[in-house]
OpenMM code with the backbone's topology and positions (N, CA, C; nanometers):
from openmm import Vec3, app, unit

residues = "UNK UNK UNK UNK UNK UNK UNK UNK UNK UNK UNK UNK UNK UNK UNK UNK UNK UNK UNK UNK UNK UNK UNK UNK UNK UNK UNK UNK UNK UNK UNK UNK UNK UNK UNK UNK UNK UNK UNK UNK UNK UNK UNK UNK UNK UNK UNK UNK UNK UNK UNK UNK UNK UNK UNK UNK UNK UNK UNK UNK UNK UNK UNK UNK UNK UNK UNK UNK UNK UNK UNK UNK UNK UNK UNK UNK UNK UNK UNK UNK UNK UNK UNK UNK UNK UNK UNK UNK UNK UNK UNK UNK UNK UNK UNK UNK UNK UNK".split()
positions = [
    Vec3(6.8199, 9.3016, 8.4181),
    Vec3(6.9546, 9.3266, 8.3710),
    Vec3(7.0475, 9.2166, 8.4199),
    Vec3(7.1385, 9.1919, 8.3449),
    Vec3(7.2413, 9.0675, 8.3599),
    Vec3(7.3121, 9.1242, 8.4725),
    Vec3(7.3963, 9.0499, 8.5920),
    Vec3(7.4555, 9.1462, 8.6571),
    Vec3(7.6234, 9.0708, 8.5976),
    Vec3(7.7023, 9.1789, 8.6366),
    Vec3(7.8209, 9.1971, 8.5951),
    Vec3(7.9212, 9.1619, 8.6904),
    Vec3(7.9935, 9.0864, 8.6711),
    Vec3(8.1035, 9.0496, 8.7668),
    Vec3(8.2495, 9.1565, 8.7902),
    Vec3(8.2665, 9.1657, 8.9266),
    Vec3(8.3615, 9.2674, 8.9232),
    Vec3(8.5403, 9.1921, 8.9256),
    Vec3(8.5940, 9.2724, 8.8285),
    Vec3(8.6868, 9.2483, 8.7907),
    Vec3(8.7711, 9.2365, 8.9251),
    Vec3(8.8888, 9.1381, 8.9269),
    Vec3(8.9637, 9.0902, 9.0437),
    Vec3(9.0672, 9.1920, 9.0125),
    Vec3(9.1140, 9.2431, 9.1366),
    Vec3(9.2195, 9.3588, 9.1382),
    Vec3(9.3615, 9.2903, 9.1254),
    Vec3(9.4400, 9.3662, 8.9960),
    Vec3(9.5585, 9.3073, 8.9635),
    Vec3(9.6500, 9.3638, 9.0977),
    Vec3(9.7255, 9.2229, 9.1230),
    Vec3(9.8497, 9.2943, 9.2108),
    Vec3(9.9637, 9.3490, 9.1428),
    Vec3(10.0017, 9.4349, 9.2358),
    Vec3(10.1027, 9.4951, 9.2280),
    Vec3(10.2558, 9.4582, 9.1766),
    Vec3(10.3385, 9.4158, 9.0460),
    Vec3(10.4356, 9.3304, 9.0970),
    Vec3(10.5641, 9.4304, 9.2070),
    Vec3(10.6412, 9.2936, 9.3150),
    Vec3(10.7035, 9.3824, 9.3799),
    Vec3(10.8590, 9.3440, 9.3802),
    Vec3(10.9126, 9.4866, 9.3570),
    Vec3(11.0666, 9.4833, 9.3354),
    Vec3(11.1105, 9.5509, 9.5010),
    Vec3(11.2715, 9.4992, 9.4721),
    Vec3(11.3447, 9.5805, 9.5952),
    Vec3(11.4612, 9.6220, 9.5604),
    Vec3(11.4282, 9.8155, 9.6740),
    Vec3(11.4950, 9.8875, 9.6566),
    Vec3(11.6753, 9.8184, 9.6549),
    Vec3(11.7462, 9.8258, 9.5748),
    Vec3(11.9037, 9.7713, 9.5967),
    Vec3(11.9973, 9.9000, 9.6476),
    Vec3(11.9290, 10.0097, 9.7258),
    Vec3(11.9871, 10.0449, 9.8379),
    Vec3(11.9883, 10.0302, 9.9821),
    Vec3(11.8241, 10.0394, 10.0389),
    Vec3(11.8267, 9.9515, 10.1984),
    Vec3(11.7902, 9.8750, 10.1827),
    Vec3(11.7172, 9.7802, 10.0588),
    Vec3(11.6811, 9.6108, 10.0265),
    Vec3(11.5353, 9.6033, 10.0343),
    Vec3(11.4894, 9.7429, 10.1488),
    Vec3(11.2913, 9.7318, 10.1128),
    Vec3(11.1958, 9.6767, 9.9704),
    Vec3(11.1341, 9.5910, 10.0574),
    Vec3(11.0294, 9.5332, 9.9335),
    Vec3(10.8890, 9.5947, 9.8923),
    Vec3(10.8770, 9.6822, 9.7721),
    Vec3(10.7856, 9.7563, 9.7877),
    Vec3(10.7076, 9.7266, 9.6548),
    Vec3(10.5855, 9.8263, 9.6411),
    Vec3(10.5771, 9.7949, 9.5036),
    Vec3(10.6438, 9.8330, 9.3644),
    Vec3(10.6398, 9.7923, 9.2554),
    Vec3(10.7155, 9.8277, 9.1257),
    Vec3(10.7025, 9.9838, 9.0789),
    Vec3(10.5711, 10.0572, 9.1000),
    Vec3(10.5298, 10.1857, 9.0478),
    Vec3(10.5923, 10.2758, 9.1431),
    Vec3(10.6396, 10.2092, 9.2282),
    Vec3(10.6434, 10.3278, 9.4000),
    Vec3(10.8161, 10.3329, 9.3391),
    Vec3(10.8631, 10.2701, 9.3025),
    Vec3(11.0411, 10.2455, 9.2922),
    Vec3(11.0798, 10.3325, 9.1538),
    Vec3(11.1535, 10.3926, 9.1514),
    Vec3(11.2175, 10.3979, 9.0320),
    Vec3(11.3256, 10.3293, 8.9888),
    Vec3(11.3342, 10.3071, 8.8541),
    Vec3(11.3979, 10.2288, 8.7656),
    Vec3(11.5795, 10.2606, 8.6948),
    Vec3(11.6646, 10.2127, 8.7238),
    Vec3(11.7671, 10.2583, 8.6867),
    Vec3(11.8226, 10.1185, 8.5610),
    Vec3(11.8054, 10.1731, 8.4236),
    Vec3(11.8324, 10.0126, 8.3391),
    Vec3(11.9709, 10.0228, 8.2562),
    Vec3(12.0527, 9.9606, 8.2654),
    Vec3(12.0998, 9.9015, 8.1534),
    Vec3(12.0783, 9.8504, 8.0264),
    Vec3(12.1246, 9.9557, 7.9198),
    Vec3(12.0168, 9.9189, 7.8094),
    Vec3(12.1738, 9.9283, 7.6535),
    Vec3(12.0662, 9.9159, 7.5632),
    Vec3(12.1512, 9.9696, 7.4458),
    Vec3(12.2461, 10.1096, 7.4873),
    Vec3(12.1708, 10.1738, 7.5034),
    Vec3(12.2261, 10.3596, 7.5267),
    Vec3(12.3147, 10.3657, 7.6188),
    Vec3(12.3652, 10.2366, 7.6967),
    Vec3(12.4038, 10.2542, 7.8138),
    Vec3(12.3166, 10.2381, 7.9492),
    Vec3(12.3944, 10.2826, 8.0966),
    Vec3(12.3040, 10.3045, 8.1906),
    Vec3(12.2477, 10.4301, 8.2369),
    Vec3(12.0799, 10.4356, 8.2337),
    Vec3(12.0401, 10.5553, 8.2510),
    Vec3(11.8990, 10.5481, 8.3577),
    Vec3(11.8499, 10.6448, 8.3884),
    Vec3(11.7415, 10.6337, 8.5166),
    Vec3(11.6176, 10.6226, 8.3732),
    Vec3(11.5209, 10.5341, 8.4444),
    Vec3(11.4267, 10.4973, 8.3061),
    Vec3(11.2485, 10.5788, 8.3934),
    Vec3(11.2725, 10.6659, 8.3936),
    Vec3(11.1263, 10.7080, 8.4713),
    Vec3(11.0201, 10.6273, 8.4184),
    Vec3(11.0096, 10.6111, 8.2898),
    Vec3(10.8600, 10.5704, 8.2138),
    Vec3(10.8333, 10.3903, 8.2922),
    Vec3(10.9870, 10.3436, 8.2834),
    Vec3(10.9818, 10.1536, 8.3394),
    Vec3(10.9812, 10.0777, 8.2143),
    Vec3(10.9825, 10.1567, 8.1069),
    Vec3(10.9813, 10.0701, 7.9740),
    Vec3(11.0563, 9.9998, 7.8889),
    Vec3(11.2049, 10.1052, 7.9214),
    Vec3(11.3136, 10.0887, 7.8602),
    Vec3(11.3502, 9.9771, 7.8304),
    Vec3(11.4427, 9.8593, 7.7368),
    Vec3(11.4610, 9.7462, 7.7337),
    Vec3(11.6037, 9.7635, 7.7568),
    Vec3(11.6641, 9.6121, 7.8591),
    Vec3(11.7544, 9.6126, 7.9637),
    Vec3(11.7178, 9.5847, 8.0333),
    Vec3(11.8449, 9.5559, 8.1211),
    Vec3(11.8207, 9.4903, 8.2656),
    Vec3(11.8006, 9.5740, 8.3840),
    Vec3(11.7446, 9.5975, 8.4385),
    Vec3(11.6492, 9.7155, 8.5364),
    Vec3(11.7041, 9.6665, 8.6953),
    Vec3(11.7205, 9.7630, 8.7699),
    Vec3(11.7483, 9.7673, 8.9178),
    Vec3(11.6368, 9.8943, 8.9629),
    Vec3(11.5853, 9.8983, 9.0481),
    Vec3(11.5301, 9.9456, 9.1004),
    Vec3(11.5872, 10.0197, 9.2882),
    Vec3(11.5346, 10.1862, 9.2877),
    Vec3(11.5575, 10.2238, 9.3958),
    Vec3(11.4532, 10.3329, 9.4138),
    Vec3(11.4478, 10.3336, 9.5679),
    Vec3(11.4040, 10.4739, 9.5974),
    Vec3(11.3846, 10.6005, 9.5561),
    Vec3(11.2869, 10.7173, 9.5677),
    Vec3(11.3477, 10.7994, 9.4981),
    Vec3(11.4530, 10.9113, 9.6393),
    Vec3(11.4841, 10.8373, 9.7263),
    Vec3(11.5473, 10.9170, 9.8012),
    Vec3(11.7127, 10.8752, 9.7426),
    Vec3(11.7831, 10.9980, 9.8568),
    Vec3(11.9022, 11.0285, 9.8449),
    Vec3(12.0230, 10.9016, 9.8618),
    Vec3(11.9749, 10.8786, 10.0327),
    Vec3(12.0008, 10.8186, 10.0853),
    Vec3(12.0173, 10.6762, 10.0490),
    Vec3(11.9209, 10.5801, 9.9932),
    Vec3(11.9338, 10.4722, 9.9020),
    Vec3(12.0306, 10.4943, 9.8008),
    Vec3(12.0053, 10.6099, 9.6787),
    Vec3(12.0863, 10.6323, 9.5900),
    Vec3(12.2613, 10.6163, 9.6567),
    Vec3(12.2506, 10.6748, 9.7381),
    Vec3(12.4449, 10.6948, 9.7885),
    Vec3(12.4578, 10.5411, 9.8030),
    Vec3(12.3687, 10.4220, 9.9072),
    Vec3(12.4055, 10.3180, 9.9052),
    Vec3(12.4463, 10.2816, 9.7975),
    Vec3(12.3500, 10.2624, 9.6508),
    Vec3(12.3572, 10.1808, 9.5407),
    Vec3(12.4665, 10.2274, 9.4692),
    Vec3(12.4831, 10.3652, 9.4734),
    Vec3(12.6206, 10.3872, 9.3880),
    Vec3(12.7642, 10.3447, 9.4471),
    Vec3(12.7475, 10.2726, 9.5759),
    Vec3(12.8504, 10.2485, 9.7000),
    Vec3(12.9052, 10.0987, 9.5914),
    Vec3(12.7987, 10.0114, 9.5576),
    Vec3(12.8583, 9.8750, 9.4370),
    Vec3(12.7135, 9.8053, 9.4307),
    Vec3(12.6103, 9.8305, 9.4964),
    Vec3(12.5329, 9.7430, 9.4967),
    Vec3(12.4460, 9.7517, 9.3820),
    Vec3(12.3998, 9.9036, 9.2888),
    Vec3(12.3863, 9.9130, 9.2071),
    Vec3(12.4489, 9.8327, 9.0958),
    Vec3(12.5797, 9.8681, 9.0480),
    Vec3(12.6649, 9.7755, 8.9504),
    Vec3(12.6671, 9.6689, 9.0112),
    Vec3(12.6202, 9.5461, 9.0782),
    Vec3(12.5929, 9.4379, 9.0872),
    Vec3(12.4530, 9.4138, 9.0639),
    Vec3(12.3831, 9.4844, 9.0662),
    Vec3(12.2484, 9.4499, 9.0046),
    Vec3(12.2227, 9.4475, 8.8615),
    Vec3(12.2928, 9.5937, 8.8361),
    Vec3(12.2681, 9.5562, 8.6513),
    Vec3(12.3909, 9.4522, 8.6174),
    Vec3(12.4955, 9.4361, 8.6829),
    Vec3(12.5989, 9.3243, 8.6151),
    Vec3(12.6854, 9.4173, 8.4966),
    Vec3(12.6908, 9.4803, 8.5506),
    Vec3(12.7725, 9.6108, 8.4477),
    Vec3(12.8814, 9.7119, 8.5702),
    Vec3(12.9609, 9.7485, 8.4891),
    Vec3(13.0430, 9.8611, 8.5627),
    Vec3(12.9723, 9.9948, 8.5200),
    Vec3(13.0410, 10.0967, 8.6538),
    Vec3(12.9463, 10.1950, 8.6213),
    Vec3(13.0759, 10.2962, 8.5155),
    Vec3(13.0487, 10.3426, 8.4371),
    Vec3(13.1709, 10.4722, 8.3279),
    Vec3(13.1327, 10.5604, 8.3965),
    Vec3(13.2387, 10.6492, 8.3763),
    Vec3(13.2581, 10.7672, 8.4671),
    Vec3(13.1232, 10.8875, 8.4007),
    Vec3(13.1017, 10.8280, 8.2757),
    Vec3(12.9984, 10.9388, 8.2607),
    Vec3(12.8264, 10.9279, 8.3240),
    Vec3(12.8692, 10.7612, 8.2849),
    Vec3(12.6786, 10.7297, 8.3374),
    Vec3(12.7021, 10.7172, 8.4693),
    Vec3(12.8324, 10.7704, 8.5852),
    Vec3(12.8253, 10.7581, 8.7215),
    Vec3(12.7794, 10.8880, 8.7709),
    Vec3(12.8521, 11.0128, 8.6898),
    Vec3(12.8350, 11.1371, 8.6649),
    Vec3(12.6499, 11.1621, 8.6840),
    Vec3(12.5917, 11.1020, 8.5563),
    Vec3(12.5055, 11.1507, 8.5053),
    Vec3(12.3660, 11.1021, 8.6476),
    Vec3(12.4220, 10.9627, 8.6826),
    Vec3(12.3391, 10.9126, 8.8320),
    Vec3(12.3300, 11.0155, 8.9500),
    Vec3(12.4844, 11.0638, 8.9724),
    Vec3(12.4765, 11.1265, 9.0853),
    Vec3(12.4181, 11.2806, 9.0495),
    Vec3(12.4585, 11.3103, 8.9435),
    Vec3(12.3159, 11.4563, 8.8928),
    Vec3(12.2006, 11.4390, 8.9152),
    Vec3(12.1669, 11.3017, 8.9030),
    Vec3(12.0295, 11.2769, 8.9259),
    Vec3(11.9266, 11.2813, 9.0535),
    Vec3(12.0683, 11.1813, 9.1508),
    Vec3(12.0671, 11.1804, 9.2718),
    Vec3(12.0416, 11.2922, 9.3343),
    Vec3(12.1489, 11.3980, 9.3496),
    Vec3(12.1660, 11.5356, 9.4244),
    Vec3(11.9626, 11.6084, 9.3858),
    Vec3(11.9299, 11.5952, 9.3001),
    Vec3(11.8123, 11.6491, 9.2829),
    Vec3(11.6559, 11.5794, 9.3582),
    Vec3(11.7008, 11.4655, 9.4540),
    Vec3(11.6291, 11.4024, 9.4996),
    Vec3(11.5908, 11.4618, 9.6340),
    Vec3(11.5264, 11.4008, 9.7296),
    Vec3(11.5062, 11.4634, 9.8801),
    Vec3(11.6056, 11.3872, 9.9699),
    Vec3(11.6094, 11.4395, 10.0911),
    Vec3(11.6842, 11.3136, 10.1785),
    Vec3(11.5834, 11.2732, 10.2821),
    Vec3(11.4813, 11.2646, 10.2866),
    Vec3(11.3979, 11.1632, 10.3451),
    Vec3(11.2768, 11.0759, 10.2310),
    Vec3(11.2690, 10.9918, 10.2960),
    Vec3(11.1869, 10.8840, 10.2286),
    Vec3(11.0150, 10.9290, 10.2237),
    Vec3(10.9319, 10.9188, 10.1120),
    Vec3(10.8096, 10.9236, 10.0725),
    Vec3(10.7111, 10.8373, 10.1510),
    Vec3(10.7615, 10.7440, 10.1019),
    Vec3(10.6581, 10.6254, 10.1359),
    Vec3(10.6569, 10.5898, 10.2544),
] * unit.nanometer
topology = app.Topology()
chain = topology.addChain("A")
for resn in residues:
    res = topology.addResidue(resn, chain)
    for name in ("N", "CA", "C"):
        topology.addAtom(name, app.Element.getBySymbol(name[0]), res)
């Protein structure tokens, strides 16, 4: 039998959280994008827009909505998609996963 070469393990690409700045991997972060629809949390990572990435804790979230968020997407935040973040937020944990 021919033998088979084993496939080289793809890395990970790695983003950072833009609430405490941790460099982690892309799947571990969730995605907050700027898109057509506006700004919205993109669970899937697919959305098209410009993407910031955070934690799924609390604690990060409060940083990023502090400005560091709206400097990542390069957008202001509207009172509704600020609304609709911090709904999102409050449903999170306050300690970190990873």
């Amino acid at each position: 039998m021919p033998e088979t070469k084993a496939q080289p393990r793809r890395r990970e690409p790695q983003r950072t959280c833009v609430g405490c700045r941790e460099v982690q991997g892309k799947r571990t972060l969730m995605r907050v994008v700027r898109g057509p629809d506006g700004i919205q949390v993109d669970p899937s990572g697919k959305l098209p827009g410009r993407g910031a990435y955070l934690h799924d804790t609390r604690s990060c979230w409060e940083k990023a909505l502090k400005g560091s968020l709206t400097r990542a997407l390069r957008a202001e935040l509207d009172d509704a998609a600020r609304a609709a973040l911090i709904e999102y937020m409050m449903k999170l944990s306050d300690e970190q996963n990873g």
